[in-house]
N, C-alpha and C positions, 0 to 999 in steps of 0.2 A: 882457543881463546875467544873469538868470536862469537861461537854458537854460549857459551858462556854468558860473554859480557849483553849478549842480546836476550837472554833468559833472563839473567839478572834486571834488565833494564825493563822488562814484560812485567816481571813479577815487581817492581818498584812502581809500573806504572799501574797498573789496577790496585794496588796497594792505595796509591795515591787516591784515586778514584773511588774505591770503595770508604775511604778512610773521611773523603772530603764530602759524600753522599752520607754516609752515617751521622756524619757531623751539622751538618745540615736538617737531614732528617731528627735528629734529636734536637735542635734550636726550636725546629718551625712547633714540634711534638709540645715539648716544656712550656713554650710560649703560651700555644694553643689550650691546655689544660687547664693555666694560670688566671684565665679569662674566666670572669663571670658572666652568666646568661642571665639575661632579665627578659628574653621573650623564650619562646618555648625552644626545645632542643631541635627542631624539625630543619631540617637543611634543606631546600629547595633546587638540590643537584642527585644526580643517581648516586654519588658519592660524596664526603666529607673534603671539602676544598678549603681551601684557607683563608680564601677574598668572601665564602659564604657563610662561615663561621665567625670571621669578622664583624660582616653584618649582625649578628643574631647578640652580639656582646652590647652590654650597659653603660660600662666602663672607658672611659679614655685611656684604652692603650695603644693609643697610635706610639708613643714615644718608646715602648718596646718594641713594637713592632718594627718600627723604624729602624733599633738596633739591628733587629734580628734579619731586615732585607740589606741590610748596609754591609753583615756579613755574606748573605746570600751573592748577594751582585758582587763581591769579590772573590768568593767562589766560583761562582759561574763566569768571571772574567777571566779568571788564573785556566781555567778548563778550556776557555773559549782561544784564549792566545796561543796553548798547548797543543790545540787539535790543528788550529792553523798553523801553525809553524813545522807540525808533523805533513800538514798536505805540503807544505813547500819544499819538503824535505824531500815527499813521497816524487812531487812531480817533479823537483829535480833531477831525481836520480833515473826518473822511465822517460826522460827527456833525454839523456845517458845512451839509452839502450840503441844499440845502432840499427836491430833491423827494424821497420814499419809493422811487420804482424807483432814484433814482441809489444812493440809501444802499445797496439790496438791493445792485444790480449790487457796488458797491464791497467791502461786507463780504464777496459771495463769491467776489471773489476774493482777499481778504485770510485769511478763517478756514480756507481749506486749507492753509495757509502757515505758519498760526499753529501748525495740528495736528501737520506734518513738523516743526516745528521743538521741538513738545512732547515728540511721538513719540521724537524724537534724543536729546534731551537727557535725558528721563527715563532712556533706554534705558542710554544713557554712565555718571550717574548709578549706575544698580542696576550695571553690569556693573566699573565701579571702585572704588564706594565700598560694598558691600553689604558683611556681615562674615561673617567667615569660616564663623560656624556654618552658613550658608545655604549654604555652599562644596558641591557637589558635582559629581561631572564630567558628569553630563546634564544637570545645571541651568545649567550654566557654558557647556556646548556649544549649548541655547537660546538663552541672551542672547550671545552671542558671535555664533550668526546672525541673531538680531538684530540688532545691536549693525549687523552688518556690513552688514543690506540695508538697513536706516535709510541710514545711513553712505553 
């Protein structure tokens, strides 16, 4: 029954995850297409980013765009509560564990895990939501390789 109900629950959650990233990935895509360029198509990053593609547009689409982070940020909250409440889960349970080496063993392979997942999100964080005054194109082109080798 166990090993079941924890497969099943494996397989609900990258479901979930894949399901919420595809979704995602298709808003920012649609959006981004939708947009008219009235300066040249030339993006000023190694790669096609969304806050640089923005810039290159004619059009006031701030008020899609708007929908479409308003989805984001509830996605990435519903993901962000999920992984916390799984470490609360995780560190309750190797808090449990009576001997001292078990705990060790456990926490390390649990706190490298903890760090990528710090690492990332912070990274996402600064690289969408930072404001503009901090906006400049070498600073932009940091956190975007960032951004990407997290990622």
């Amino acid at each position: 029954g166990t090993l079941l109900g924890g497969s099943r629950a494996c397989v609900q959650m990258a479901a979930a995850a894949w399901g919420s990233g595809f979704l995602n990935a298709l808003l920012h895509t649609a959006n981004t297409f939708s947009i008219p360029l009235c300066q040249s198509n030339a993006v000023g990053q190694f790669f096609c980013e969304i806050p640089q593609i923005l810039k290159l547009s004619c059009s006031q689409s701030c008020l899609r765009e708007v929908g479409v982070v308003v989805v984001s940020v509830g996605l990435f909250f519903a993901c962000f509560m999920f992984i916390v409440l799984s470490y609360v889960q995780i560190f309750t349970v190797v808090l449990r564990i009576p001997s001292e080496q078990g705990r060790h063993k456990a926490f390390s392979m649990c706190l490298p895990h903890l760090a990528v997942d710090s690492l990332f999100i912070s990274s996402a964080i600064f690289a969408y939501l930072k404001p503009s005054s901090l906006s400049s194109p070498s600073l932009d082109l940091v956190v975007a390789v960032l951004y990407a080798v997290v990622h």
